[in-house]
PDBQT receptor file of N, H, CA, C and O in Angstrom, charges set to zero:
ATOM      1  N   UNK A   1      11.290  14.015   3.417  1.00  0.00    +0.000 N 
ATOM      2  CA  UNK A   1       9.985  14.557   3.126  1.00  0.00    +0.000 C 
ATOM      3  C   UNK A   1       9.385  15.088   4.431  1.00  0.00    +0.000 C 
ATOM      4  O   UNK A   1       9.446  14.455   5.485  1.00  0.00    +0.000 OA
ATOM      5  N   UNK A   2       8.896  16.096   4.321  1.00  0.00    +0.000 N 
ATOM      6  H   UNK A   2       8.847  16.610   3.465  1.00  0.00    +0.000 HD
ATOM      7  CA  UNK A   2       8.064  16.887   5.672  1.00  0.00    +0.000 C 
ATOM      8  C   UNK A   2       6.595  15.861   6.187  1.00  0.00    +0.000 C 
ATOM      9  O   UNK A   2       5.525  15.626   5.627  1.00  0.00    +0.000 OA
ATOM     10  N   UNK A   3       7.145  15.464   7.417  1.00  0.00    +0.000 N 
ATOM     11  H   UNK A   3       8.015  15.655   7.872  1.00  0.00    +0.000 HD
ATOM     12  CA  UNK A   3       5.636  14.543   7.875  1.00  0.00    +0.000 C 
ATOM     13  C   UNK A   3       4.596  15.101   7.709  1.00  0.00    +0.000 C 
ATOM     14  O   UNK A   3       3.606  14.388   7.878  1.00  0.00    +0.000 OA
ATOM     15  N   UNK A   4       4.372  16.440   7.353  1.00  0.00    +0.000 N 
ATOM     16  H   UNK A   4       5.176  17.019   7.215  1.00  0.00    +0.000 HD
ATOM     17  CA  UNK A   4       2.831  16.735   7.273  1.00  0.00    +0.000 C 
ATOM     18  C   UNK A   4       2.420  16.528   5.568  1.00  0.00    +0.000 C 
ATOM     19  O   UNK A   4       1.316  16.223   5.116  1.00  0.00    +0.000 OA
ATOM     20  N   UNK A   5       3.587  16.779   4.876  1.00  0.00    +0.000 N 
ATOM     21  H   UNK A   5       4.483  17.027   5.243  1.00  0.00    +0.000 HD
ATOM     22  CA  UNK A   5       3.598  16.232   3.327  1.00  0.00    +0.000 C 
ATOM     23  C   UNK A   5       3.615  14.653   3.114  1.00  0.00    +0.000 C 
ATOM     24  O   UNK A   5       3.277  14.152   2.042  1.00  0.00    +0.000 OA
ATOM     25  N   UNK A   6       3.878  14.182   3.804  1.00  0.00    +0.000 N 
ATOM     26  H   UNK A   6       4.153  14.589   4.675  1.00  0.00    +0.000 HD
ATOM     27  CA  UNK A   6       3.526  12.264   4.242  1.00  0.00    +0.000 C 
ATOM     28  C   UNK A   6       2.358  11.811   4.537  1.00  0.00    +0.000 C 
ATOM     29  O   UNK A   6       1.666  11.016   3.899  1.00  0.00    +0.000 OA
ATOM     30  N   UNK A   7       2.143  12.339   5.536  1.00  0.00    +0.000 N 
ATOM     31  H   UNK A   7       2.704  12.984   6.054  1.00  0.00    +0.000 HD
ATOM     32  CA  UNK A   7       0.441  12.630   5.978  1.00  0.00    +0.000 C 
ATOM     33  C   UNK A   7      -0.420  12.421   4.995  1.00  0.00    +0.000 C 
ATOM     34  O   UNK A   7      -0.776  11.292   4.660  1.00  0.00    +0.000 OA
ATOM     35  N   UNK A   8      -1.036  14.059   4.169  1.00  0.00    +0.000 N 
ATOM     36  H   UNK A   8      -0.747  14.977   4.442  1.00  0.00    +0.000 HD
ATOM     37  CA  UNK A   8      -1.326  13.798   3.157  1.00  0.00    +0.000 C 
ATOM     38  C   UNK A   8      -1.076  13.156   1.798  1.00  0.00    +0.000 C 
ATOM     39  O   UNK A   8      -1.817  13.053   0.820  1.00  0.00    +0.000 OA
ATOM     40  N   UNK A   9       0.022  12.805   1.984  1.00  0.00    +0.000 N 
ATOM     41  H   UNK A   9       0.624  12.889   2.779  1.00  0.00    +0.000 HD
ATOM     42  CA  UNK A   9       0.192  12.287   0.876  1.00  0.00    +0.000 C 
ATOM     43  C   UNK A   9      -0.511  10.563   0.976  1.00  0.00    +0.000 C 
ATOM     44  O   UNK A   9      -1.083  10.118  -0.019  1.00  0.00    +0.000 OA
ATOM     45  N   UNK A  10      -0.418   9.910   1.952  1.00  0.00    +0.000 N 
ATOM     46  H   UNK A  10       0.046  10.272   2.760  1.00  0.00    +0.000 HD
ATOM     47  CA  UNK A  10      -0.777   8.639   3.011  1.00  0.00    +0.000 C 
ATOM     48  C   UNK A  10      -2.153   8.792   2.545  1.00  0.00    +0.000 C 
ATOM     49  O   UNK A  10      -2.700   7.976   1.804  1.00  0.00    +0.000 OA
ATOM     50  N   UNK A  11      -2.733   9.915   3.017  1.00  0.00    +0.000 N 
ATOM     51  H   UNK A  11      -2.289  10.579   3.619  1.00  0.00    +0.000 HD
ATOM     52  CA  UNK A  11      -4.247   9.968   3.303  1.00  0.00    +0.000 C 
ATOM     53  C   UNK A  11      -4.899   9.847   2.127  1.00  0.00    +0.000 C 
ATOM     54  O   UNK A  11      -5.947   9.203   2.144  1.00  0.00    +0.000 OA
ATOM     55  N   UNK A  12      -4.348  10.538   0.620  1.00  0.00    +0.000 N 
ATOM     56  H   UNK A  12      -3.496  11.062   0.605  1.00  0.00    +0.000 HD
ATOM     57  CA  UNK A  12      -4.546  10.379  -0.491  1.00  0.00    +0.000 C 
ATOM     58  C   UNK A  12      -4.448   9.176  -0.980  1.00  0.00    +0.000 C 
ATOM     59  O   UNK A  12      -5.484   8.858  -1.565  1.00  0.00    +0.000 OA
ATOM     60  N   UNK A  13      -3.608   8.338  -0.989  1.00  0.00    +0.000 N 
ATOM     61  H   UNK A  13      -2.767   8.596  -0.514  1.00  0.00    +0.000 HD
ATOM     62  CA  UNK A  13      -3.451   6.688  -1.000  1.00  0.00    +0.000 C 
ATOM     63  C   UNK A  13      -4.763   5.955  -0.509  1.00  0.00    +0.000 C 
ATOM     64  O   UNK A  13      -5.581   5.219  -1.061  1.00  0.00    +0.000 OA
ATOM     65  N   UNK A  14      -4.589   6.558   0.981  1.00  0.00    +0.000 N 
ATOM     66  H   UNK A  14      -3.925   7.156   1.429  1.00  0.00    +0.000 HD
ATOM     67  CA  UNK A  14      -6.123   5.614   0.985  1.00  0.00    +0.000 C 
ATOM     68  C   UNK A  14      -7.227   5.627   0.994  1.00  0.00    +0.000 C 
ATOM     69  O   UNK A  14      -8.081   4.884   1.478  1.00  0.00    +0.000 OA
ATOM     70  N   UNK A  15      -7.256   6.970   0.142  1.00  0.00    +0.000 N 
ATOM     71  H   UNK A  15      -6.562   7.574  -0.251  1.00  0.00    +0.000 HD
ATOM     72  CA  UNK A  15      -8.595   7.192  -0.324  1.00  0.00    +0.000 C 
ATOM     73  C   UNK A  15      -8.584   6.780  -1.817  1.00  0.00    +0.000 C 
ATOM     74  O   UNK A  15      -9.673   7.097  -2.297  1.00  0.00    +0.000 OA
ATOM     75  N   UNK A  16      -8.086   6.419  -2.392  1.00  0.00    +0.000 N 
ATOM     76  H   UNK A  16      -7.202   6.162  -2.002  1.00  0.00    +0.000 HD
ATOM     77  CA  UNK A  16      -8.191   5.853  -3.790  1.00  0.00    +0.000 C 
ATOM     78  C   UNK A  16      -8.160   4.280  -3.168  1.00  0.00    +0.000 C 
ATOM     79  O   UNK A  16      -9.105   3.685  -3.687  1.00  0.00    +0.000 OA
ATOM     80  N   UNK A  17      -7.641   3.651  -2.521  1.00  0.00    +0.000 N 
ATOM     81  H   UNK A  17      -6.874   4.134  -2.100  1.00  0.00    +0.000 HD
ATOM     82  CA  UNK A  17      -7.670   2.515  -2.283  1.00  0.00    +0.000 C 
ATOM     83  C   UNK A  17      -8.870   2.369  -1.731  1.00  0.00    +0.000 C 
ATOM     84  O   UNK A  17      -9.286   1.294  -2.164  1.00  0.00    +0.000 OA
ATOM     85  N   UNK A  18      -9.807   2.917  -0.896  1.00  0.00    +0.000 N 
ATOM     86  H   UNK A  18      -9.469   3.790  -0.544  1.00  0.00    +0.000 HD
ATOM     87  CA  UNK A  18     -11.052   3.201  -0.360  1.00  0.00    +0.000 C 
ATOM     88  C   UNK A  18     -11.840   2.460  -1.935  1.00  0.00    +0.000 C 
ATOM     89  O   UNK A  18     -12.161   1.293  -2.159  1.00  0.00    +0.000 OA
ATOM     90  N   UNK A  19     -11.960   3.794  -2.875  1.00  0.00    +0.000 N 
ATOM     91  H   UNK A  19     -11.699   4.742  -2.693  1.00  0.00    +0.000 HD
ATOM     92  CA  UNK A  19     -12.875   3.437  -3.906  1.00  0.00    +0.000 C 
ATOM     93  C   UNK A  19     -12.590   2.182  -4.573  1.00  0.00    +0.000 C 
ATOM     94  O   UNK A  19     -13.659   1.942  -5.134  1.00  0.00    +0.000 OA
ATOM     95  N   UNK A  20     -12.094   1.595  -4.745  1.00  0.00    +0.000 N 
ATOM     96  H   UNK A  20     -11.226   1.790  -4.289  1.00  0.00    +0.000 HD
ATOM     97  CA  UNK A  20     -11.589   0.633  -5.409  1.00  0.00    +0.000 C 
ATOM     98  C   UNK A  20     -12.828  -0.639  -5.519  1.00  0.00    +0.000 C 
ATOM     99  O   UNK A  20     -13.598  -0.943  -4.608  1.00  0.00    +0.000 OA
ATOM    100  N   UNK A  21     -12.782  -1.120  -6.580  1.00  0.00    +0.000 N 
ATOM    101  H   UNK A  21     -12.156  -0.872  -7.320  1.00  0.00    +0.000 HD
ATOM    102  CA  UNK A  21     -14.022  -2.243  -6.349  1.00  0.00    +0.000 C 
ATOM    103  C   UNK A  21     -13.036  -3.605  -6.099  1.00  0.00    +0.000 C 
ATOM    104  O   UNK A  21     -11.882  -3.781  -6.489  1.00  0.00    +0.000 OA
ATOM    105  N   UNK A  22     -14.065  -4.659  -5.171  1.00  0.00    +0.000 N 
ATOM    106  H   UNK A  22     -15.003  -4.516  -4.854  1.00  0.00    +0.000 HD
ATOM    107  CA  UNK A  22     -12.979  -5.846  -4.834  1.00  0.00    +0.000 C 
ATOM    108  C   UNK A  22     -12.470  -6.267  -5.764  1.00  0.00    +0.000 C 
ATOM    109  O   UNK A  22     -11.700  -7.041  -5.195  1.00  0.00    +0.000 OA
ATOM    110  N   UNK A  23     -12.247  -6.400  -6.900  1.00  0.00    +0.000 N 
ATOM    111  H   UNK A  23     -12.873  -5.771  -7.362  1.00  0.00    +0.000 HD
ATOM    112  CA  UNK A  23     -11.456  -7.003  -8.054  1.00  0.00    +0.000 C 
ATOM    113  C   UNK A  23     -10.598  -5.960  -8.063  1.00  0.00    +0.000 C 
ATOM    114  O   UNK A  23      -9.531  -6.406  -7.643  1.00  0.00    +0.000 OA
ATOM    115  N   UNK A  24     -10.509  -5.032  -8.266  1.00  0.00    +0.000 N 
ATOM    116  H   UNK A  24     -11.377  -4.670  -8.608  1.00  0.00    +0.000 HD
ATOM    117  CA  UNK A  24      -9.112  -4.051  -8.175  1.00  0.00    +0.000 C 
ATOM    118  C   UNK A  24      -8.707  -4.258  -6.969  1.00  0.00    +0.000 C 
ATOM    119  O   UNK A  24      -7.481  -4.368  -6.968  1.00  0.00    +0.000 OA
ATOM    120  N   UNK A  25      -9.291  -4.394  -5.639  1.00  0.00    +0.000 N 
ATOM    121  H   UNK A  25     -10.287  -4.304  -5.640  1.00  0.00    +0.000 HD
ATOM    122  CA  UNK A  25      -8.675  -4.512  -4.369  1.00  0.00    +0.000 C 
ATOM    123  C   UNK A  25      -7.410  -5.980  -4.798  1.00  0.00    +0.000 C 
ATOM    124  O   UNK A  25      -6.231  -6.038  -4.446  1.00  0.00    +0.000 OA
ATOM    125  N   UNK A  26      -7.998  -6.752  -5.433  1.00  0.00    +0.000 N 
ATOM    126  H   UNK A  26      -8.955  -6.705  -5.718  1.00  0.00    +0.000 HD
ATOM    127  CA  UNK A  26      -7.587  -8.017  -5.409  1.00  0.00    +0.000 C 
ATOM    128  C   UNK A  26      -6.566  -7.984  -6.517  1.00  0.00    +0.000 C 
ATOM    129  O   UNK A  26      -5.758  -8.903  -6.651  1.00  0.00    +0.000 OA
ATOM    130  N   UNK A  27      -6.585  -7.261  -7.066  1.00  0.00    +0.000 N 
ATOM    131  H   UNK A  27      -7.242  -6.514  -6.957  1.00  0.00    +0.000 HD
ATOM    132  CA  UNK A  27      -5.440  -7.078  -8.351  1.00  0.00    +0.000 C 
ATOM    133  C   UNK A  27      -4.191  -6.419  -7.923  1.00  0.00    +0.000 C 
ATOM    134  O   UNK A  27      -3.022  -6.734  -8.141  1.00  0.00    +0.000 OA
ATOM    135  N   UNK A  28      -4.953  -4.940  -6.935  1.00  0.00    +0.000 N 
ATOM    136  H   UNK A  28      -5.903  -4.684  -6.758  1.00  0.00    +0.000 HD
ATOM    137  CA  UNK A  28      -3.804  -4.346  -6.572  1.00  0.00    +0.000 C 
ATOM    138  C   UNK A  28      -2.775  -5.415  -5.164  1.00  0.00    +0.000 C 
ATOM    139  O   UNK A  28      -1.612  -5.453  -4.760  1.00  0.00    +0.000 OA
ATOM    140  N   UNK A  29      -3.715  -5.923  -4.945  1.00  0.00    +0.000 N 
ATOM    141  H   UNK A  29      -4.659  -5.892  -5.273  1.00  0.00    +0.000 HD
ATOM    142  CA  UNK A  29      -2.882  -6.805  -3.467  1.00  0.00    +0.000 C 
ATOM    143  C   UNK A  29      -1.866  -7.580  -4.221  1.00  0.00    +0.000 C 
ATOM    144  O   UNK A  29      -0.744  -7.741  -3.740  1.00  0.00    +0.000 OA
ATOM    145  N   UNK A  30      -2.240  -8.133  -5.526  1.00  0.00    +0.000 N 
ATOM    146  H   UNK A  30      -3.151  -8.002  -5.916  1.00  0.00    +0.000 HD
ATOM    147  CA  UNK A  30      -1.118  -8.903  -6.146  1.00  0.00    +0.000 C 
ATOM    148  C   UNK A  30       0.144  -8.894  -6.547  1.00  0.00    +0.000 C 
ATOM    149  O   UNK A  30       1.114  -9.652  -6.573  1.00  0.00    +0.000 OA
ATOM    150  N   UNK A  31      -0.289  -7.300  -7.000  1.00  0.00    +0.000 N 
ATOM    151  H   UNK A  31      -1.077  -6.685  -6.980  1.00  0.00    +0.000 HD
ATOM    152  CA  UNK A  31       0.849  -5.891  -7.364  1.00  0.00    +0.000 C 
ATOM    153  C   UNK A  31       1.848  -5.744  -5.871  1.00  0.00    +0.000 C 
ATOM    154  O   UNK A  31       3.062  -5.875  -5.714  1.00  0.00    +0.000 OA
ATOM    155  N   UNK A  32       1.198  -5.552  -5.302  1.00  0.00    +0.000 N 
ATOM    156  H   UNK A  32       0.212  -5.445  -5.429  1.00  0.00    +0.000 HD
ATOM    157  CA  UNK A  32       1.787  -5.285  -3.827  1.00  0.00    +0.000 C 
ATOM    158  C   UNK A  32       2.757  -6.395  -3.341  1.00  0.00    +0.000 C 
ATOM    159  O   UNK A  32       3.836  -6.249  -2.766  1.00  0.00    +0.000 OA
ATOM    160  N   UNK A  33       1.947  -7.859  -3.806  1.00  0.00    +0.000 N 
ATOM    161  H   UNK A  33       1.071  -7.978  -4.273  1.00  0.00    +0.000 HD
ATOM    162  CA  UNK A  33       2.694  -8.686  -2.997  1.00  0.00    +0.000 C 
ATOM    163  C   UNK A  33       3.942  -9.622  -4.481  1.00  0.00    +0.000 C 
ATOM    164  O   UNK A  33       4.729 -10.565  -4.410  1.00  0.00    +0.000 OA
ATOM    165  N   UNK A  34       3.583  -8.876  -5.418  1.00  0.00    +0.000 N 
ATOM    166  H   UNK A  34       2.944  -8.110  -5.476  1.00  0.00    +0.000 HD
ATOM    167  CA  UNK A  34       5.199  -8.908  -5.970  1.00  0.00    +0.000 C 
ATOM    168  C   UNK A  34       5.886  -8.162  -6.267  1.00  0.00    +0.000 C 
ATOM    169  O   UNK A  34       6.756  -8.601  -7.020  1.00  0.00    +0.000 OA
ATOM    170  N   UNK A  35       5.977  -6.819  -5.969  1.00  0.00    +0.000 N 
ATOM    171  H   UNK A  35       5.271  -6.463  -5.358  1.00  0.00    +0.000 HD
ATOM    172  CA  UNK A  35       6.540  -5.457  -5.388  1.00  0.00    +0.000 C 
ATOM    173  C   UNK A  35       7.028  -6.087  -4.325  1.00  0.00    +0.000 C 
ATOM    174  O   UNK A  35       8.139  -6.563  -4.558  1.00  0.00    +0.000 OA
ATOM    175  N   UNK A  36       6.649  -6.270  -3.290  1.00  0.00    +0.000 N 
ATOM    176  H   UNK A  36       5.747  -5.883  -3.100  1.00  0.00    +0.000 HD
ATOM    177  CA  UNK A  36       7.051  -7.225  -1.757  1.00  0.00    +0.000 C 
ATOM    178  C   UNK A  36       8.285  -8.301  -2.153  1.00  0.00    +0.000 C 
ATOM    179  O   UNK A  36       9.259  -8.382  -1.404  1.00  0.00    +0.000 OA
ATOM    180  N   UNK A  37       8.205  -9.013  -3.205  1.00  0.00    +0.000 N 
ATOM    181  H   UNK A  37       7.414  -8.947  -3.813  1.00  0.00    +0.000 HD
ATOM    182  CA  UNK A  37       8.727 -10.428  -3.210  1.00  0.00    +0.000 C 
ATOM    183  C   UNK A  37      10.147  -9.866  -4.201  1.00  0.00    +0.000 C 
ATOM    184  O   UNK A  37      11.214 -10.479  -4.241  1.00  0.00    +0.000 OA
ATOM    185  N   UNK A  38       9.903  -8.780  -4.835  1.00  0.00    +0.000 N 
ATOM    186  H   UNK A  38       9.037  -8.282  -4.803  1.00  0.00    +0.000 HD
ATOM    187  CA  UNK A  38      11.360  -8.380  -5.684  1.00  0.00    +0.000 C 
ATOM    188  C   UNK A  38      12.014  -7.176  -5.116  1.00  0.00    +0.000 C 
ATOM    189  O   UNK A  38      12.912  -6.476  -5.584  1.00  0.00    +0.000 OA
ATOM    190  N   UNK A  39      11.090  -7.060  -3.539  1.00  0.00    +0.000 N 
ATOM    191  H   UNK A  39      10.361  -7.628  -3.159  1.00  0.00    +0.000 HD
ATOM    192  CA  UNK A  39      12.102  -5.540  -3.334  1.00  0.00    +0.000 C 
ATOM    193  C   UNK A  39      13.284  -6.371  -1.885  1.00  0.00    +0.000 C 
ATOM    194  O   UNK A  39      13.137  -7.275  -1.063  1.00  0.00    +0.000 OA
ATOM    195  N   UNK A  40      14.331  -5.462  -2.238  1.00  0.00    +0.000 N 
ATOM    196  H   UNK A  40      14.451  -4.727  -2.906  1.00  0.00    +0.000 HD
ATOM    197  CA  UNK A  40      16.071  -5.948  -1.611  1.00  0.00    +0.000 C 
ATOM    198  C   UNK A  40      15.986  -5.068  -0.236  1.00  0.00    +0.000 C 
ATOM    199  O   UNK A  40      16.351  -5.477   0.866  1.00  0.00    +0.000 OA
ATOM    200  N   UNK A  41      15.358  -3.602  -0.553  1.00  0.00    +0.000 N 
ATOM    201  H   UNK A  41      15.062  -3.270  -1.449  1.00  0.00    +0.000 HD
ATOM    202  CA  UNK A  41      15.741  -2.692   0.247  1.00  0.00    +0.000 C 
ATOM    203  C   UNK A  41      14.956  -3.475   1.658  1.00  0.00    +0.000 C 
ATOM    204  O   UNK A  41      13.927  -4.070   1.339  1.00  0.00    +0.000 OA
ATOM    205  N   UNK A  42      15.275  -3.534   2.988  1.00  0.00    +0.000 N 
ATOM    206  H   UNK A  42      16.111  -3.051   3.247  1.00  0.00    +0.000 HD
ATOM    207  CA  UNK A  42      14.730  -3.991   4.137  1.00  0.00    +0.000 C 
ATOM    208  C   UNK A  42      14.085  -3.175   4.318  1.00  0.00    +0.000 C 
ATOM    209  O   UNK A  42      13.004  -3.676   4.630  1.00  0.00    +0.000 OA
ATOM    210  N   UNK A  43      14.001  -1.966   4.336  1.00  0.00    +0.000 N 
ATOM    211  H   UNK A  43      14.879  -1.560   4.082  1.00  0.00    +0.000 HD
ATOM    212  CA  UNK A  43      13.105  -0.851   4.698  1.00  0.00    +0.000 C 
ATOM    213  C   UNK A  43      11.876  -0.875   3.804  1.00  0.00    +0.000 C 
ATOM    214  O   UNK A  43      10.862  -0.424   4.336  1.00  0.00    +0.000 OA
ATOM    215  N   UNK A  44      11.761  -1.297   2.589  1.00  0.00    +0.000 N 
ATOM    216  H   UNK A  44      12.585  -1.664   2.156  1.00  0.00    +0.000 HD
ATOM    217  CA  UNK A  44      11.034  -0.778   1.408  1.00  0.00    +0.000 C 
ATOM    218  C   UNK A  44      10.129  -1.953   1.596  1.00  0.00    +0.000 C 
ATOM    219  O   UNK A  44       8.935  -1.832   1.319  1.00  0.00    +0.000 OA
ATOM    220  N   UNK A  45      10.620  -3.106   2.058  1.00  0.00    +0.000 N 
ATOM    221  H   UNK A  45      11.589  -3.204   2.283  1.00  0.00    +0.000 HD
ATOM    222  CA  UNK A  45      10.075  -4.285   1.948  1.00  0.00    +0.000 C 
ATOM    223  C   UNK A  45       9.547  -4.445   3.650  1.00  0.00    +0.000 C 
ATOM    224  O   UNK A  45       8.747  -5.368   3.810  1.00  0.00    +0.000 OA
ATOM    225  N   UNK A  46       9.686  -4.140   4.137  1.00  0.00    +0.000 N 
ATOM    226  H   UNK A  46      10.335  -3.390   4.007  1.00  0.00    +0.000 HD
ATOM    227  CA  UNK A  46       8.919  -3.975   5.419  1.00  0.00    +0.000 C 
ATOM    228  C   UNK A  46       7.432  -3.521   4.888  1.00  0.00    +0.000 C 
ATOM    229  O   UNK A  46       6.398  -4.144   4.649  1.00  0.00    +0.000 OA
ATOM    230  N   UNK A  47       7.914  -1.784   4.801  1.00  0.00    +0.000 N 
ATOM    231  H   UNK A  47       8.754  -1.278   4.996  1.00  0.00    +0.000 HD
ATOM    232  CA  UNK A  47       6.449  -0.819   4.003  1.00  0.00    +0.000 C 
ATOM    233  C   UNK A  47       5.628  -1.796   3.719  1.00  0.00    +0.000 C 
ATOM    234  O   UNK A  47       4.857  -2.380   4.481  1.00  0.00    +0.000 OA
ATOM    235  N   UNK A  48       5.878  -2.016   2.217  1.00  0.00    +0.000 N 
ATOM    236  H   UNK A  48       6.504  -1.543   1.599  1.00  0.00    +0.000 HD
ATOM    237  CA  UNK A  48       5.023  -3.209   1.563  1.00  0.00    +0.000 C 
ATOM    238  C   UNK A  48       4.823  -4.304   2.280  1.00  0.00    +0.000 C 
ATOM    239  O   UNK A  48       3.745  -4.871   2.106  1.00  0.00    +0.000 OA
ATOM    240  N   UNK A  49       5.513  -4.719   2.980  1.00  0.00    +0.000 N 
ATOM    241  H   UNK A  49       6.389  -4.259   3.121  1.00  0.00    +0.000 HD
ATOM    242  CA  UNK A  49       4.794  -5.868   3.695  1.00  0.00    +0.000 C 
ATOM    243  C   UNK A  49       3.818  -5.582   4.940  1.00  0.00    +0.000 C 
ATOM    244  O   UNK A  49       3.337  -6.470   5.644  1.00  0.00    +0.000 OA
ATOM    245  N   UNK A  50       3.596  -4.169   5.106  1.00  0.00    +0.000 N 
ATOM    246  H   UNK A  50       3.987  -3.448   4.535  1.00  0.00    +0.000 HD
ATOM    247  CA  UNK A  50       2.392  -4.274   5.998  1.00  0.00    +0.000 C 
ATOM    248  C   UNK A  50       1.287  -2.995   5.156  1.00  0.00    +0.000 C 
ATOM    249  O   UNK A  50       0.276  -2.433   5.578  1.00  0.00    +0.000 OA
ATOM    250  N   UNK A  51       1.772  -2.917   4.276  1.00  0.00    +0.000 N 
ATOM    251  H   UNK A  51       2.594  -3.373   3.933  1.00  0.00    +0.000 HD
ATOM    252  CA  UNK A  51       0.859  -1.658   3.407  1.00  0.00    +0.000 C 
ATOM    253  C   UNK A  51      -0.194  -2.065   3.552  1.00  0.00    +0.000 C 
ATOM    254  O   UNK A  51      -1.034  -1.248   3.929  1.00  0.00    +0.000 OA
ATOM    255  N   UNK A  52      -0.731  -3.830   3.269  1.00  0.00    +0.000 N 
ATOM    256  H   UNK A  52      -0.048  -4.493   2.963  1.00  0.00    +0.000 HD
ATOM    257  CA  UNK A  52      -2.346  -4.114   2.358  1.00  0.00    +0.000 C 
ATOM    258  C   UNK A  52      -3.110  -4.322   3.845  1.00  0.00    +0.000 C 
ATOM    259  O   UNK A  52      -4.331  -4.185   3.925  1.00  0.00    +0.000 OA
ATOM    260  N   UNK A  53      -2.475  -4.586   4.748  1.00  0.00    +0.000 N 
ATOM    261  H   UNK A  53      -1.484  -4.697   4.684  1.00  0.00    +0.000 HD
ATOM    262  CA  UNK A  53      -3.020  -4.336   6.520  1.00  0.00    +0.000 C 
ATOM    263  C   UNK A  53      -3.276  -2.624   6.767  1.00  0.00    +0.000 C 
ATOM    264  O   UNK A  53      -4.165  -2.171   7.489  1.00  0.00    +0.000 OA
ATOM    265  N   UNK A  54      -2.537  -2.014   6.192  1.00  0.00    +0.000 N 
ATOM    266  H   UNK A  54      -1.815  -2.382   5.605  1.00  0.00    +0.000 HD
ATOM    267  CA  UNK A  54      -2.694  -0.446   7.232  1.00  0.00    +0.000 C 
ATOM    268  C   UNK A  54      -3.604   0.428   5.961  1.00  0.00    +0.000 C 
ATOM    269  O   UNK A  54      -4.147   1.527   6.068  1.00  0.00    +0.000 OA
ATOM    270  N   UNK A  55      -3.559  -0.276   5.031  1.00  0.00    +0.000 N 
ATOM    271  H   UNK A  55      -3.118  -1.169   4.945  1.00  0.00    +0.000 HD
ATOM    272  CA  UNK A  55      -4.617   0.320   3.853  1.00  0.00    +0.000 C 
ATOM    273  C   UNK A  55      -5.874  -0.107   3.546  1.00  0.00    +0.000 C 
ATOM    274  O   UNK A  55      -6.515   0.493   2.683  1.00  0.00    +0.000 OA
ATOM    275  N   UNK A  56      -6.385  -1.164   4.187  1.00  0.00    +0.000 N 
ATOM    276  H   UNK A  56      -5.864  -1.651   4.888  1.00  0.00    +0.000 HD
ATOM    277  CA  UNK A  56      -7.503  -1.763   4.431  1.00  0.00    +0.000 C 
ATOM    278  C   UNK A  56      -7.443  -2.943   2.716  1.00  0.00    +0.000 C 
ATOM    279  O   UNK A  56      -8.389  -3.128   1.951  1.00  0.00    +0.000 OA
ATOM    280  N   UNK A  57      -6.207  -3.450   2.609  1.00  0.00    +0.000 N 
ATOM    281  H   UNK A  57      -5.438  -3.300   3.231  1.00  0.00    +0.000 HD
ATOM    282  CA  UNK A  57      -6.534  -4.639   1.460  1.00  0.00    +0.000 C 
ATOM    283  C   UNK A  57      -6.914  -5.943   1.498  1.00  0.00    +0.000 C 
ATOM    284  O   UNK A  57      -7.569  -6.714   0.796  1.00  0.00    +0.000 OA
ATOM    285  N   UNK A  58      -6.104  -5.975   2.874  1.00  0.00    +0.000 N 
ATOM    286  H   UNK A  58      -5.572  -5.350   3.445  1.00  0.00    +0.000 HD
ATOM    287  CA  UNK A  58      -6.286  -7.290   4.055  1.00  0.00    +0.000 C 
ATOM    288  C   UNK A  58      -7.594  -7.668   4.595  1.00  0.00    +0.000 C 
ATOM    289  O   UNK A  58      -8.163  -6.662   5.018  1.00  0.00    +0.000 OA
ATOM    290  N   UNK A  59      -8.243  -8.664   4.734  1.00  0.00    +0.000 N 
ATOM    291  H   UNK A  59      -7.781  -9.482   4.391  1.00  0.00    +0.000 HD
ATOM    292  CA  UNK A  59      -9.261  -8.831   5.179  1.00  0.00    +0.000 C 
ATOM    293  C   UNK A  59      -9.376  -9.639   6.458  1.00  0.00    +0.000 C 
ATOM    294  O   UNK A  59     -10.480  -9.836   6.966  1.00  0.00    +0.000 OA
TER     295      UNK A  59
């Protein structure tokens, strides 16, 4: 994928994660962290394991 198509695509992510009210924040972190717990790929599971930090889910 072209990094400037990553970019935005990134930036779009966290702007929906932006709006989110804390109960969806808290729903989606759950999503995330068993996405995290069933993914094999090392690479994929890295991502997700620092997504809810670099997306503001983490507090």
């Amino acid at each position: 994928m072209d990094q400037d198509d990553t970019v935005k695509a990134l930036e779009g992510v966290a702007a929906v994660v932006d709006r989110l009210s804390d109960s969806q924040r808290g729903e989606f972190q759950q999503v995330i962290e068993a996405m995290t717990a069933a993914e094999t790929d090392p690479g994929r599971r890295e991502f997700l394991e620092v997504f809810p930090d670099g997306f503001g889910l983490a507090e």
